[in-house]
LUMTORNU-753834 format. One record per residue (C-alpha): x, y, z. Coordinates in steps of 0.2 Angstrom, whole numbers, plus 5000, padded with zeros to 4 digits. Example, Ala and Ser with C-alpha at 12.3 -4.5 7.8 and 13.67 -1.06 7.14 Angstrom:
<atoms>
506249785039/506849955036/
</atoms>
This chain:
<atoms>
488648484977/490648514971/491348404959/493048314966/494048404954/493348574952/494648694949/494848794966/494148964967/495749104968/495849204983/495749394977/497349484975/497949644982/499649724978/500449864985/501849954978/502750054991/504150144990/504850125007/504650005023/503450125032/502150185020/501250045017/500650045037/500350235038/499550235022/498550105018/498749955033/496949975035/496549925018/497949785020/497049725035/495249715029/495749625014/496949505024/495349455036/494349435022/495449285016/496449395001/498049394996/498949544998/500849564993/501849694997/503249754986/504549884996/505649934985/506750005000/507050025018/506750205018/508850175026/509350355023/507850465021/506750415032/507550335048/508350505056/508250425073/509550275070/510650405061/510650495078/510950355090/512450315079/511950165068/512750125052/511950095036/511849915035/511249935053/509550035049/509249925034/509349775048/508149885058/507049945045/506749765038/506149725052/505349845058/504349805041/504149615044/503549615059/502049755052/501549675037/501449495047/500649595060/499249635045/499149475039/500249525022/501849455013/503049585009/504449575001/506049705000/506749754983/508549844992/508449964976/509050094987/508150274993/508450454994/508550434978/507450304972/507950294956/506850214941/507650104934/507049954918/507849824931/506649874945/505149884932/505449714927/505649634945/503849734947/503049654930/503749504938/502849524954/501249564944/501049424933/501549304949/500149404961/498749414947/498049564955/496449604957/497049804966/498349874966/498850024979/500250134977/500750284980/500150464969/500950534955/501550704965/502350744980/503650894980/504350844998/504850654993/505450624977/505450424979/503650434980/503250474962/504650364957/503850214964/502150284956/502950274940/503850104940/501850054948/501150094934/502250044921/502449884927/500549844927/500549924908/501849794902/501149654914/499649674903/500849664886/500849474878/502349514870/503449574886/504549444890/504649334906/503649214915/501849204920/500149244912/499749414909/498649524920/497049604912/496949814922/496749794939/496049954946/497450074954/497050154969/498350294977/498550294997/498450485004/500150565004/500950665019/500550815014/499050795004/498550965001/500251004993/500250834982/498550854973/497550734983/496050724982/495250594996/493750514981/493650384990/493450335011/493750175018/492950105034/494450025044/493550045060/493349855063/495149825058/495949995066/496649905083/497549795070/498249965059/498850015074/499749895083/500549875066/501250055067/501850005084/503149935075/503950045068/504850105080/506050205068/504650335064/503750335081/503450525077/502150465064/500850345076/499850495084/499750595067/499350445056/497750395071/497250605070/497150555051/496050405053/495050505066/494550645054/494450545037/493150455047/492050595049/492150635030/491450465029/490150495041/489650675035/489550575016/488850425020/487050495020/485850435034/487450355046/486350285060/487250115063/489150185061/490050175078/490250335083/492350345082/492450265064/494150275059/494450285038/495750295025/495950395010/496250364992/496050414975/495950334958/496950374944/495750284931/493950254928/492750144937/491750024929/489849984933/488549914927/487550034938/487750194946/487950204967/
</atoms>
């Protein structure tokens, strides 16, 4: 029987630290979407529309900057909605991202509001987007200070939420390594119609399902004795920056 005034038991908590409006669907909209329909929080934080680097298409048609960021946003929206996530849009500029204490602190902010229990963000190298480790590092940095009593600002401190890194573009050139494969078969339909809307980068829907096609056969070739997995299980990479804890080994 539940007592009348027991404290309510707090959604988990999952943020995502991305450095522009797209990469949160390519690279982890499944993770987003499973968490989502388990009844978790999951907050997004887009530091920027990806206005200059990564919407070519608008550039070509004519548009203006304030134009694509219009676009962009959402594009972004409309995708994050469609996963079941909040996001919300930083403007800090890209190409370049630059980090700045500002942005870290609007992050440590975000932090200590979300009381994460993941966070997923993106991996310390990769030589074709500089934006990418920048976000890594203001990530990071803000989940260190988050932790910190003594840094000012509102909210309780978080305790260390474990990081995990989404796959990069071009992984093999970014040190990736894909530790661990996420089953987003039962929420693929979802991750997909989310990448329908981003219509900006329709260049990247085909490639980013060839991904999940062939992540989900590493999962089924390490997943030991697979009978039960649907045949087409579609998965996600990711890697972890820190070490996990257990009480057991599995």
């Amino acid at each position: 029987m539940t007592q009348a005034n027991a404290p309510a038991t707090r959604p988990r908590s999952t943020l995502v630290v991305t450095a522009h409006a797209g990469d949160f669907v390519w690279r982890a909209g499944g993770a987003i979407a499973l968490a989502a329909s388990r009844g978790e929080r999951v907050t997004i934080a887009c530091l920027t529309f990806g206005e200059r680097g990564e919407s070519a298409k608008a550039w070509r048609e004519g548009k203006r900057l304030a134009e694509i960021k219009a676009i962009r946003r959402d594009e972004a929206e409309r995708a994050a909605a469609t996963l079941g996530a909040e996001v919300r849009f930083f403007d800090a500029g890209d190409y370049p991202l630059v980090p700045t204490a500002e942005l870290t602190d609007r992050l440590v902010h975000v932090y200590r509001e979300t009381q994460p229990d993941v966070v997923l963000t993106h991996p310390v190298e990769d030589p074709y987007n500089g934006d990418h480790p920048a976000a890594n590092r203001m990530a990071l940095q803000a989940r260190i200070l988050a932790q910190a009593i003594g840094y000012p600002g509102e909210g309780d401190i978080i305790g260390a939420p474990p990081v995990f890194y989404f796959e990069p573009h071009q992984p093999e050139m970014s040190g990736f390594r894909p530790e661990v494969l996420l089953d987003i078969t039962e929420v693929w339909e979802t991750k997909r119609k989310a990448m329908e809307c981003l219509a900006a980068q329709q260049h990247l829907w085909d490639y980013y399902t060839d991904l999940a096609v062939r992540r989900g056969v590493q999962l089924k070739r390490n997943a030991g004795p697979n009978l039960g997995l649907p045949h087409r299980t579609m998965a996600e990479a990711f890697m972890r920056p820190f070490p996990q804890i257990a009480k057991e080994l599995a």
